[in-house]
N, C-alpha and C positions, 0 to 999 in steps of 0.2 A: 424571545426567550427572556425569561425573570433574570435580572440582574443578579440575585442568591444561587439559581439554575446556571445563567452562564459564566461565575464564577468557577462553579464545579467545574464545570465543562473544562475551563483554561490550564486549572489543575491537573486534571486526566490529561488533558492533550499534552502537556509540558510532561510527564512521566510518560509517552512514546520519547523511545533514542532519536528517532529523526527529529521532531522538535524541542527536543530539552533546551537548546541555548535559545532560542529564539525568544524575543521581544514580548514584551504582553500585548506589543499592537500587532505584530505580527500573530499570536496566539486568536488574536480575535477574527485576523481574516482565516485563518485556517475554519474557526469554528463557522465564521459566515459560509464555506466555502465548503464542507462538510456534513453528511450525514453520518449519526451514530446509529448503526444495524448490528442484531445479534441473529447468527444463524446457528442451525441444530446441525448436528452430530448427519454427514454424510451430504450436505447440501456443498451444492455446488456454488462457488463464487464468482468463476469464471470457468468459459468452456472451448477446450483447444480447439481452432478454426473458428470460431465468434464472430462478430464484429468486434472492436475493442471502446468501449464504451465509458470505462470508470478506472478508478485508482482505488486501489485501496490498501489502507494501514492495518495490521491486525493491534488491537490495543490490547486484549485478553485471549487465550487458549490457540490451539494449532491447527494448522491444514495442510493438506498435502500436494505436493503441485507433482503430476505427470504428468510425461509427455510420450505418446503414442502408448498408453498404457502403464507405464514403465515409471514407479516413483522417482522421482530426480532430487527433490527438495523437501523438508519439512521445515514450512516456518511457523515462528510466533511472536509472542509479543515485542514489537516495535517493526520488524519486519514488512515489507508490502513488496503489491505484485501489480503488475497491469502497465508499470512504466513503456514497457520498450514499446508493447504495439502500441501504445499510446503517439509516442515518441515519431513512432515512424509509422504513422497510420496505415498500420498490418494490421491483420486477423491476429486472435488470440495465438499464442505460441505454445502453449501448457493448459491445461487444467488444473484448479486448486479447489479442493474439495475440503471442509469443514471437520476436523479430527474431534469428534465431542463439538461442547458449547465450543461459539468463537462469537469476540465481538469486533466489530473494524469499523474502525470511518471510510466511507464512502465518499468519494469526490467525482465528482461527472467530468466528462471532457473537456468542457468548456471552463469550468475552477480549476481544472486538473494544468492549464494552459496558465489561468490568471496566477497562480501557482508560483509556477513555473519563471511568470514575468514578473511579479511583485516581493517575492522571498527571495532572494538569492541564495542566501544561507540552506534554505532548503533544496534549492538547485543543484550548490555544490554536492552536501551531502547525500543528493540520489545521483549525480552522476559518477561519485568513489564507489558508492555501493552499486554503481549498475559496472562499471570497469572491473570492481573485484569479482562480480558475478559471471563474467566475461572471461574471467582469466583463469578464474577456478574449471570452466566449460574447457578453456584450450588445455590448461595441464591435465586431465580426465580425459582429452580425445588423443591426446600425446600417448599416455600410457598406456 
């Protein structure tokens, strides 16, 4: 990548909430470690019962994740999805389908790992947001 290109790049990435404080050396491994995809309007990102295969960040526009049908979530920008089965090498848990444009970085399992062990800063903050996600599922099965 052009040194003019991958400055852009570190830009956008640093405007995702999950990365804002991070490092510019850390901004670079994310970019090494990452692909940037844009999908259309109804495509699917991931598919409940999958293999789980990637991570992904949305940087621009929304998608909707069900499960057994049944909308559960609508995320967007700065939001991602693919952590748990990732996490605990399960099959997809949701589906998330593409609401309009959406653009996301894409990270495979194996970045998704290097990640995981070289950012910490990014570790913690997907594991407050996979707990809040956790907790918001127990008070919704409560009531």
């Amino acid at each position: 990548m052009r040194r003019m290109a991958r400055d852009k790049y570190i830009q956008h990435l640093r405007e995702v909430p999950l990365f804002s404080k991070l490092s510019k050396k850390e901004l670079n491994e994310i970019a090494r470690l990452s692909t940037e995809l844009t999908f259309k309007d109804g495509k699917e990102l991931m598919k409940e019962g999958a293999r789980a295969n990637s991570f992904i960040v949305i940087v621009d526009g929304e998608a909707v994740v069900r499960k057994k049908g049944r909308k559960v979530a609508t995320l967007g920008a700065g939001d991602f999805a693919g952590e748990l089965a990732l996490l605990q090498n399960r099959d997809r848990n949701a589906t998330v389908v593409a609401q309009g444009p959406l653009t996301a970085l894409v990270i495979d399992r194996r970045g998704f790992q290097t990640l995981l062990d070289d950012i910490p800063t990014v570790t913690k903050k997907m594991l407050i947001a996979v707990a809040e996600r956790l907790g918001d599922m127990d008070t919704k099965a409560v009531h």
